[in-house]
C-alpha positions in Angstrom: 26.9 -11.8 -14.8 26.3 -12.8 -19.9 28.1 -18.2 -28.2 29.8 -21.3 -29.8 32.1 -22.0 -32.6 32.2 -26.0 -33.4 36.2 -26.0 -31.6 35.3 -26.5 -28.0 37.9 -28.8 -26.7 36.5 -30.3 -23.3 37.1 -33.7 -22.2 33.9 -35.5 -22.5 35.8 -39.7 -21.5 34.2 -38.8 -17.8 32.6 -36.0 -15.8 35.4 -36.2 -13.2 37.8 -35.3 -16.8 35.0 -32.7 -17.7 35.8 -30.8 -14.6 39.3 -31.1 -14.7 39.4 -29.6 -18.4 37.3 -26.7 -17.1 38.8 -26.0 -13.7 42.3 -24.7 -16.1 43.3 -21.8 -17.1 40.4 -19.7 -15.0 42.3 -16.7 -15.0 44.5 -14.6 -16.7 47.3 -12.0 -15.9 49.5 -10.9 -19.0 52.1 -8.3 -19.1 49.5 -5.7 -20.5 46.4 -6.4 -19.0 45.0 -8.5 -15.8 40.9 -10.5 -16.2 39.7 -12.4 -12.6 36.2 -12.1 -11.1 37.8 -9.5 -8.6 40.3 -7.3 -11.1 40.3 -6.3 -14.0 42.8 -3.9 -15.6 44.7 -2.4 -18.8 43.3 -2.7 -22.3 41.9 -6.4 -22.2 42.6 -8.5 -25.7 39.6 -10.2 -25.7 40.8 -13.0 -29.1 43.7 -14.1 -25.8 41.0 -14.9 -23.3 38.9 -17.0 -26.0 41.8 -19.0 -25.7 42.9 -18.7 -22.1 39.7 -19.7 -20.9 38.6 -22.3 -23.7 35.0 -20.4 -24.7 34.2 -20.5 -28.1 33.0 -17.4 -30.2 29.9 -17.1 -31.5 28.9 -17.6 -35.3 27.5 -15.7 -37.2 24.3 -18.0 -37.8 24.3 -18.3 -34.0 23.9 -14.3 -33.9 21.3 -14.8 -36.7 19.3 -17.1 -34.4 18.9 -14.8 -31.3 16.5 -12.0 -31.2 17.6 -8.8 -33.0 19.7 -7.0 -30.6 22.7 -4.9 -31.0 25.3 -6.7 -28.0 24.9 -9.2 -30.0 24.7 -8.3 -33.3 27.6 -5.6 -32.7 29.6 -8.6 -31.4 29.4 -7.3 -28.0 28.6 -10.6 -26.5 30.7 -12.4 -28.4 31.7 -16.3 -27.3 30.6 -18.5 -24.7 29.5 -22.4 -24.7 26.9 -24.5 -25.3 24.8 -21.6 -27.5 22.8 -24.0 -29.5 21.7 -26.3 -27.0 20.2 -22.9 -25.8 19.0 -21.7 -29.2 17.7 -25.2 -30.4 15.3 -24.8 -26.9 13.9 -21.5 -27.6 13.3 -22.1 -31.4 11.1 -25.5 -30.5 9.2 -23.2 -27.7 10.9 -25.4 -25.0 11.8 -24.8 -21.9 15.0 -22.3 -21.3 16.6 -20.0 -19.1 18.7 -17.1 -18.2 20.9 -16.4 -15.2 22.8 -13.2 -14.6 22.7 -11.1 -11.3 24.3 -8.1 -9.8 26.3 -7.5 -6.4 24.7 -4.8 -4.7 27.1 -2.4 -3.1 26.2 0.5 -4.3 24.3 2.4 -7.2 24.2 0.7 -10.3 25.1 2.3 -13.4 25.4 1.7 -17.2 28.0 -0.9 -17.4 24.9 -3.2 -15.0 21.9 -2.3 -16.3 23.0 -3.3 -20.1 22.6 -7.4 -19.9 19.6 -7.2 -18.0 17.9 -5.3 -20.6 18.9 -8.1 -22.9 17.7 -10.5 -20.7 14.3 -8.8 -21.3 14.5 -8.6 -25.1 15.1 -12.4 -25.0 12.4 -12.8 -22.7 10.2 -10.7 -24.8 11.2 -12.5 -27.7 11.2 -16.4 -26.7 9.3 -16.7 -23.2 13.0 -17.1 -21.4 12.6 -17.4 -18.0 14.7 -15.2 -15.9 16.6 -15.9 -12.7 18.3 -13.1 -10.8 20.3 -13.3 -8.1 21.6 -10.5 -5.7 24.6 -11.5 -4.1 24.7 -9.8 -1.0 26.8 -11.9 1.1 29.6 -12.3 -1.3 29.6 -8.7 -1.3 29.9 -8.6 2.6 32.5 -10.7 2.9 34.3 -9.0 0.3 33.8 -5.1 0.7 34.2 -3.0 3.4 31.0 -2.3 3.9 28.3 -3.7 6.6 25.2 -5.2 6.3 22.9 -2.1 6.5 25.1 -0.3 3.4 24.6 -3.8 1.7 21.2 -3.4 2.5 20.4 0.2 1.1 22.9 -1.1 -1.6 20.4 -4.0 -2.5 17.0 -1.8 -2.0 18.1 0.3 -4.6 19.6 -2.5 -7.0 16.1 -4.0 -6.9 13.9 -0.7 -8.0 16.3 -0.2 -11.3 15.8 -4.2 -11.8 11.9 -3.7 -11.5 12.4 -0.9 -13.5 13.5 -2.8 -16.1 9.6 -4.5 -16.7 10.6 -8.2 -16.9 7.3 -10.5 -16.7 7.1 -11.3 -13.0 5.3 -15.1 -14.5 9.0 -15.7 -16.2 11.2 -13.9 -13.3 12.6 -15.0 -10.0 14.7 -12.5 -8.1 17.0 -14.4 -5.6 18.4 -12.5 -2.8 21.1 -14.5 -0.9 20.5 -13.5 2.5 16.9 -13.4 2.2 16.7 -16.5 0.2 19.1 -18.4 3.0 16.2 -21.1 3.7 16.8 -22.5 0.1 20.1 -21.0 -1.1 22.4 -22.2 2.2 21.1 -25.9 1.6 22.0 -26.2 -1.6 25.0 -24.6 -1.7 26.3 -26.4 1.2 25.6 -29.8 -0.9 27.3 -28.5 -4.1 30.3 -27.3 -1.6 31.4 -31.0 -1.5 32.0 -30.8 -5.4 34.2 -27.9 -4.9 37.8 -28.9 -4.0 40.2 -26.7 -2.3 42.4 -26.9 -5.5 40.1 -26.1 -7.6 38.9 -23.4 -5.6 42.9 -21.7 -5.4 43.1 -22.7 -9.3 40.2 -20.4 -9.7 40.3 -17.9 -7.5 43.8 -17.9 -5.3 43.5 -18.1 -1.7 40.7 -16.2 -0.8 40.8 -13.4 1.7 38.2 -15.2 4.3 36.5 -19.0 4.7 32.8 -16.9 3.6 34.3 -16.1 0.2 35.9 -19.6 -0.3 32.8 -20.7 0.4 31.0 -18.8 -2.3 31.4 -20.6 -5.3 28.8 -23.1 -4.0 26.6 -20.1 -4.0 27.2 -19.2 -6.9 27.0 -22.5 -8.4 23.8 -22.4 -6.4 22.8 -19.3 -8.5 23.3 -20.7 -11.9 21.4 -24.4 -11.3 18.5 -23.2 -9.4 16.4 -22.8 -12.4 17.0 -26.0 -13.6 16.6 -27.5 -10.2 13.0 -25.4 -9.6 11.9 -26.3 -13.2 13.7 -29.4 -14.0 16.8 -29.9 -16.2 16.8 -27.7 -19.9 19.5 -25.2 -21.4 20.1 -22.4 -19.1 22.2 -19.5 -20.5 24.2 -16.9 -18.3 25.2 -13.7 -20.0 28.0 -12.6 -17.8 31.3 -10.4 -18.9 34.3 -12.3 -19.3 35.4 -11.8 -16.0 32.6 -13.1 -14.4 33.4 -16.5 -16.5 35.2 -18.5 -13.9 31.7 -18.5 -11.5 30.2 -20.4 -14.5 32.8 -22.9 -15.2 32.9 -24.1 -11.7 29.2 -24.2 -11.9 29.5 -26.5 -15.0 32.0 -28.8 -13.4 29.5 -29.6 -10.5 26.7 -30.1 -13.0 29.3 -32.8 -14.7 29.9 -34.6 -12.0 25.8 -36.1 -12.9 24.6 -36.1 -8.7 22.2 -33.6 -9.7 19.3 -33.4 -12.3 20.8 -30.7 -14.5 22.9 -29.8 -17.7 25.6 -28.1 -17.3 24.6 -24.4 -17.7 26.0 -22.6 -20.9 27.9 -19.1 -20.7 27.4 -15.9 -23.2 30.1 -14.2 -23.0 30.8 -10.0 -23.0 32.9 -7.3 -23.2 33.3 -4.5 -20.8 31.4 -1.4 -21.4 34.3 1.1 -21.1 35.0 3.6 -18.6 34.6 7.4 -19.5 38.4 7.6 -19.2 39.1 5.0 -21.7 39.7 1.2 -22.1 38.5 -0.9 -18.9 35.6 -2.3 -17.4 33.5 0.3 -15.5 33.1 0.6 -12.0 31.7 2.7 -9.0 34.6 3.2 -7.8 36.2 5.4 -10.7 34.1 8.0 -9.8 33.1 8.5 -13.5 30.1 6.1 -14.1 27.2 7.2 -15.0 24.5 5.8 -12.8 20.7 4.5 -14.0 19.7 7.7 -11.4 21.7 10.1 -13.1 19.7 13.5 -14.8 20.3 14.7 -18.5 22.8 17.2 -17.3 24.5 15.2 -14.7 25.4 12.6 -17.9 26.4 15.0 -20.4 28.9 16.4 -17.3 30.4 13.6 -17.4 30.7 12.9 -20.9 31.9 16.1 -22.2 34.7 16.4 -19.1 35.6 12.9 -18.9 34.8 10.7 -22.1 37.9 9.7 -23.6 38.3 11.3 -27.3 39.7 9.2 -30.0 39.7 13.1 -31.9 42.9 15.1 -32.5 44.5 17.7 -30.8 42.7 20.6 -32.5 39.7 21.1 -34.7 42.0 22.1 -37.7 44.1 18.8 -37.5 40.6 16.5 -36.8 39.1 18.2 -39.8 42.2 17.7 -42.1 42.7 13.8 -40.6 39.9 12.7 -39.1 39.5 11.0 -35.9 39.4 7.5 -34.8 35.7 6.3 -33.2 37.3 2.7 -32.3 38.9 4.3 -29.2 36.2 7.1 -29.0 33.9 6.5 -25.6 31.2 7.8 -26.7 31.6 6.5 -30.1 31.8 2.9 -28.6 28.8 4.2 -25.6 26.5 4.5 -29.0 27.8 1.3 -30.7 27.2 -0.6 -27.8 23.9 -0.1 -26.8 22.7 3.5 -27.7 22.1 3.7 -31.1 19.9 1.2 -32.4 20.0 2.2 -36.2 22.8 0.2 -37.6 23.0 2.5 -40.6 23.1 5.6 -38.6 25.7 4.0 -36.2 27.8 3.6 -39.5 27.4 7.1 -40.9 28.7 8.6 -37.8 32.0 6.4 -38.0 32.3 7.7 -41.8 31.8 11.2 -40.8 33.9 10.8 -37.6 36.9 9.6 -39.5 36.8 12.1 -42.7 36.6 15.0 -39.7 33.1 16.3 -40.7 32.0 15.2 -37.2 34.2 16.6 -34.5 35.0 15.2 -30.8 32.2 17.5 -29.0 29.6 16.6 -31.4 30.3 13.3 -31.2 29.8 13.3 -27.4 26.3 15.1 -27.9 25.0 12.3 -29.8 25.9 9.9 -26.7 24.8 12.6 -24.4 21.1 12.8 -25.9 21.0 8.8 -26.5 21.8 8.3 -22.8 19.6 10.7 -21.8 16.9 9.3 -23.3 17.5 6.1 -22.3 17.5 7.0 -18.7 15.0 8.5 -18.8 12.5 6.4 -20.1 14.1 3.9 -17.3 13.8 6.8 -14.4 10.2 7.5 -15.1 9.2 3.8 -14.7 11.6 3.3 -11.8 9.8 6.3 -9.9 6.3 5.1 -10.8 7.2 1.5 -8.4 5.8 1.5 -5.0 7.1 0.1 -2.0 10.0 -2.5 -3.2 9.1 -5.3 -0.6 5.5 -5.3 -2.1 6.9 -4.6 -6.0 9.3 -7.8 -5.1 6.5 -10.5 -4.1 5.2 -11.6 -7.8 8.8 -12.3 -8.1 10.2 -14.3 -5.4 10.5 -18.0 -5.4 7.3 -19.1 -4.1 7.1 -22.1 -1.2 6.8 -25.1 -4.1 9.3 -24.1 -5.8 11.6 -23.5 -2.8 10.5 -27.1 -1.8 11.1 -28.8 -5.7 14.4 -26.9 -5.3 15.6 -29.0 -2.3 13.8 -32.2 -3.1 15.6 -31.9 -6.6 19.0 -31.6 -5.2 18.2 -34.6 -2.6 18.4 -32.3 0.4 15.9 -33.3 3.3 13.2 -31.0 4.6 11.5 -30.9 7.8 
């Protein structure tokens, strides 16, 4: 899915304390709001998981260090683990890696696309390679939804990724059906590192034997670049949800039967929904997706966006409004609005009333727009996706390094 202070506290005495230490606290569900890899809900206090789920938040000279971008320097993506093992690489011109994938079920919109177009400013900026997988079994087993939606689902995904331009020398998509000849392998050797109670300490009990089978895959996901290139820091930008996936990745990596490090995590907040505070998804039915027009979005900003204004244009203009709950306030300061000093002149005039509610949404509508597209025009200029795909598959050595790498024998 995508940052270390110097306070992490795992157990280093052995790799079987390592995992242990990491396998805790995976989840949350407080009183006011609920984190997991398969919910998340209410207005999520983002210092509490820090601590719930150990992660460490990111310095400021660790910000410093990566490329100039604003989910980072806004404090977006803002904690994770083992940062500088990551940033030491890509400062020397070493060898390093990033990992973050989608699960194609449907359309993606704004609240996907965002980390992978950081993953391409760090490629840009450093020569990162980039791994990306598409989980479309896990999303089988765990929508209802068959294997021809997941199919159309996963065609699409992969024409907005393409779209995206990341160097097809430094990129491997990994699609898990697809893929099977390598990805079942080594995810059914990892499996054995998994226990059954870490698995329900992680997840629960899980609805089917496919999806408690799926954090090998997912482990699978985050160690193949090490495995294909050999072992060097590997980062995975994920939101905080998605953070559980990496630990148990990490705790298989400890146990030292493989020739990797333990992957490190950077760790993000949720891009909100138009309604307000909340992760967004599909299935609100107010997402703005990477195919929407100019019109469709500012539809759905003006009706929906959540207004941190007041009641009336007399009141806003005598007390201002409040752009820290504004959505498309928080749309521009997330990703939208690249001027930092411009970002901050529309808070000023926001809160002294000079800018009202409906302006304020017109600023994200034209941003948007523009983003989109820039990101439309090169996803209608691909050709065939099958034959846009091939630079970027996993080619038949490093399929075979893979497996050899992991110890797994091949006919």
């Amino acid at each position: 899915m995508p940052a270390n202070d110097d306070s992490t506290a795992e157990s280093t005495a052995t790799a079987e304390s390592t995992a242990t230490a990491e396998s805790t606290a995976m989840t949350t569900d407080d009183d006011d709001f609920t984190v997991t890899p398969y919910e998340v809900s209410g207005d999520v206090d983002y210092d509490a998981l820090l601590e719930q789920f150990g992660a460490d938040r990111l310095t400021r000279e660790q910000v410093r260090q990566f490329p100039d971008h604003p989910l980072l320097g806004r404090g977006i993506y803002y904690a994770g683990r083992d940062v500088d093992d990551y940033l030491a690489a890509s400062e020397a011109g070493d060898r390093h890696s990033i990992v973050t994938g989608v699960g194609p079920s449907g359309p993606m919109h704004l609240g996907h696309a965002l980390v992978f177009y950081l993953a391409k400013t760090l490629q840009d900026a450093t020569g990162a390679t980039v791994y990306i997988p598409l989980s479309d079994d896990e999303k089988y087993l765990s929508k209802d939804l068959t294997f021809e939606e997941i199919g159309e689902a996963t065609t699409e995904n992969l024409r907005d990724l393409l779209a995206v331009g990341f160097d097809p020398e430094r990129t491997r998509f990994v699609l898990d059906t697809a893929d099977a000849d390598v990805v079942y392998p080594l995810a059914a050797t990892f499996a054995k590192d998994v226990t059954q109670n870490q698995l329900e300490a992680v997840y629960g009990r899980p609805d089917n034997v496919g999806l408690g089978f799926y954090p090998a895959v997912q482990t699978t996901h985050l160690l193949l670049p090490q495995l294909v290139h050999g072992a060097h820091p590997t980062l995975v930008p994920v939101a905080v949800d998605q953070d559980p996936h990496v630990r148990v990745s990490r705790d298989v990596a400890a146990k030292a039967r493989y020739p990797v490090a333990k992957p490190g995590a950077l760790l993000g907040k949720f891009l909100p929904t138009l309604s307000g505070p909340g992760k967004m998804s599909s299935s609100e039915g107010e997402a703005i997706y990477l195919t929407d027009d100019a019109e469709t979005v500012k539809e759905k900003i003006l009706a929906h966006a959540y207004s941190g204004g007041r009641d009336s244009v007399d009141e806003h203009r005598e007390r201002g409004g409040d752009p820290s709950v504004d959505v498309a306030f928080q749309y521009l300061r997330y990703f939208f609005e690249r001027d930092d000093d411009r970002l901050e002149e529309l808070a000023k005039q926001y809160r002294r009333g000079e800018l009202l509610s409906g302006e304020m949404k017109l600023e994200a509508v034209d941003a948007i727009a523009e983003f989109l597209a820039a990101h439309q025009r090169r996803r209608d200029a691909l050709g065939d996706v099958r034959e846009e795909l091939e630079p970027y598959r996993l080619t038949s050595e490093e399929r075979e390094r893979a497996l050899e790498a992991a110890g797994v024998p091949q006919l």
